[in-house]
N, C-alpha and C positions, 0 to 999 in steps of 0.2 A: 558472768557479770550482767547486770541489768543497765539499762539507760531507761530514763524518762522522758520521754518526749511528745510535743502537744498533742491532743488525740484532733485529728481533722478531718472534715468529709469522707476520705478513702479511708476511713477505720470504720465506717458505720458496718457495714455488711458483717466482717467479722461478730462487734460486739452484736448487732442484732440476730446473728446465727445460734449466739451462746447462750440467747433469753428462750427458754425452750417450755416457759410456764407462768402463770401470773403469778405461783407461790417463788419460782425465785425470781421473777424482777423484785418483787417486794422484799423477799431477803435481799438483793443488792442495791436496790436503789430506794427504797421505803415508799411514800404515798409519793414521789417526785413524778412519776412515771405509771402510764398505764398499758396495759396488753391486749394488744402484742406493741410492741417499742418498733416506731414508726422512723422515719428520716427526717418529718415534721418535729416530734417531738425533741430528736438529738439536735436540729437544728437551733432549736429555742434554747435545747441545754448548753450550747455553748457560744450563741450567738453574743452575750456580753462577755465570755471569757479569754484569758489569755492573751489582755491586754496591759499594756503596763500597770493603770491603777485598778484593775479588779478586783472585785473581790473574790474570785473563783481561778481556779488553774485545774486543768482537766488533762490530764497525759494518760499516752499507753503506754506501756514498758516494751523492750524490747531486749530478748536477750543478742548479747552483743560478739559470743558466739557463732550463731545461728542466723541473727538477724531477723528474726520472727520476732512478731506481736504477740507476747506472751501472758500480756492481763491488762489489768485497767484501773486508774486510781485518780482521785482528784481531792482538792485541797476548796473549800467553801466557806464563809462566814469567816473572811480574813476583817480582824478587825486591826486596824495597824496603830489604834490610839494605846487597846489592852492586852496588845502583843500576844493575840492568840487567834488559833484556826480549826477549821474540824477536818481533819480527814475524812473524806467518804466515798462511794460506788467502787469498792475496792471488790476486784473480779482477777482472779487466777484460771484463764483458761484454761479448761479438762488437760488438753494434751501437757499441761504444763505443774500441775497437782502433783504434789506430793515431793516436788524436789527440790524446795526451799527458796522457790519463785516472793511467796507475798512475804515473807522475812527481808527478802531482798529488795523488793519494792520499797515496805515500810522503812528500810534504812535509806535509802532515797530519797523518798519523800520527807522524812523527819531533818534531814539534811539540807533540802531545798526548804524546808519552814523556819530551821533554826538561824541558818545562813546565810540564805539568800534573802529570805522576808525577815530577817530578823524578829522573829516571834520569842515569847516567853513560855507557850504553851500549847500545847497541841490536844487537843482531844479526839474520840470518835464512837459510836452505836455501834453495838454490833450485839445479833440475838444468841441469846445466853446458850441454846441448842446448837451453835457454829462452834463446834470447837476446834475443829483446824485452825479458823481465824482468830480464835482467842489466844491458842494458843503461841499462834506468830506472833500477836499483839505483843504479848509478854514478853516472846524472847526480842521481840524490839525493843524492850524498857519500860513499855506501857504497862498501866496499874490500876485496876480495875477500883471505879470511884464508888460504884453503887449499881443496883438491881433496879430496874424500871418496872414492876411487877404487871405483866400484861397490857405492853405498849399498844401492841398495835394488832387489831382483828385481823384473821384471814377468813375466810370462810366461818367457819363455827367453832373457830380457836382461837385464843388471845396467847400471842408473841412475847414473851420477855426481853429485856435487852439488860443487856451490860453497857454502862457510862462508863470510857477508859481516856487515860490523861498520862500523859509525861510532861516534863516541866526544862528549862533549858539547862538547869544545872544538872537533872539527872542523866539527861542525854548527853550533855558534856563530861560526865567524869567516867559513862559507859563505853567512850568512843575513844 
C-alpha cells in the first residue's frame, strides 16, 4: 500500500540524490527546474504549497509496508472554479521500479483530486518515449488527449509529449 504525504524539507536529499542528469530532471520536472536541483530551488517549489487554499500539493509516497519514501508526485494548476488539476514531477524511485509503485501513486493522487479537492478532471504531460509511465497512466484510467510534436529541446533533440486526461465520471465507474 502506498500513503501520500506532504513532501517536506527532510525529503530534499533523497529526491535530490535521484536527479542524476539534466536529461532527467527535465523528463521529471520539465523547464520548472534546473541542474543540478538545489535546496534553494525545492525551497521555492514548495514554499506556497500545501496550504489550504493552494493551488499546488506536493507529497512523497510512502510504502506503508516498509515505511520508505518510495517516489514523488504532486498535484499544480488547481483551478477550483473549472474543477480541474494537473498532475505532475511524478518520480518512482529506482529501488522501487518495476512493482506497481506509480499505478499506486496515480490511484492516490486521482483520489485526493476527485474527493478531496472535488475536481472534474485531471490531466498531465508526460514524454511519449516514457513508456513505463504511460503506461501506468492508462492503467490508472488515464486517455491520452493528443501528441505535442516536439515539445520541448534537450540538447540537439526535440521531446514529444503525450497530453493525458481522465474525467470524474470515468474514474468513478472504474473504482
Amino acid at each position: 500500500m502506498i500513503s501520500l504525504k506532504f513532501f517536506q524539507k527532510q525529503d530534499y536529499d533523497q529526491l535530490i540524490n535521484c536527479v542524476e542528469s539534466p536529461a532527467f530532471l527535465l523528463q521529471w520536472a520539465g523547464p520548472d527546474f534546473h541542474y543540478p536541483l538545489t535546496y534553494e530551488q525545492l525551497d521555492n517549489y514548495i514554499h506556497e504549497a500545501n496550504k489550504q487554499d493552494s493551488t499546488t500539493f506536493i507529497y512523497k509516497a510512502v510504502d506503508l509496508n516498509t515505511n520508505q519514501t518510495v517516489g514523488h508526485i504532486g498535484l499544480k494548476n488547481i483551478d477550483r472554479h473549472n474543477r480541474s488539476v494537473r498532475v505532475g514531477k511524478v518520480l518512482v524511485y529506482k529501488e522501487a521500479r518495476g512493482q506497481g509503485v506509480g499505478r499506486r501513486m496515480m490511484e492516490e493522487i486521482l483520489s485526493i483530486a476527485f474527493l478531496q479537492l472535488d475536481m472534474h478532471k485531471v490531466t498531465l504531460g508526460v514524454f511519449d518515449f516514457n513508456k513505463p509511465a504511460v503506461q501506468a497512466y492508462k492503467n490508472a484510467g488515464l486517455k491520452i488527449d493528443g501528441l505535442l510534436r516536439d515539445h520541448r529541446r534537450f540538447e540537439n533533440e526535440y521531446w514529444s509529449l503525450f497530453e493525458m486526461s481522465i474525467l470524474y465520471p470515468e474514474w468513478k465507474s472504474s473504482t
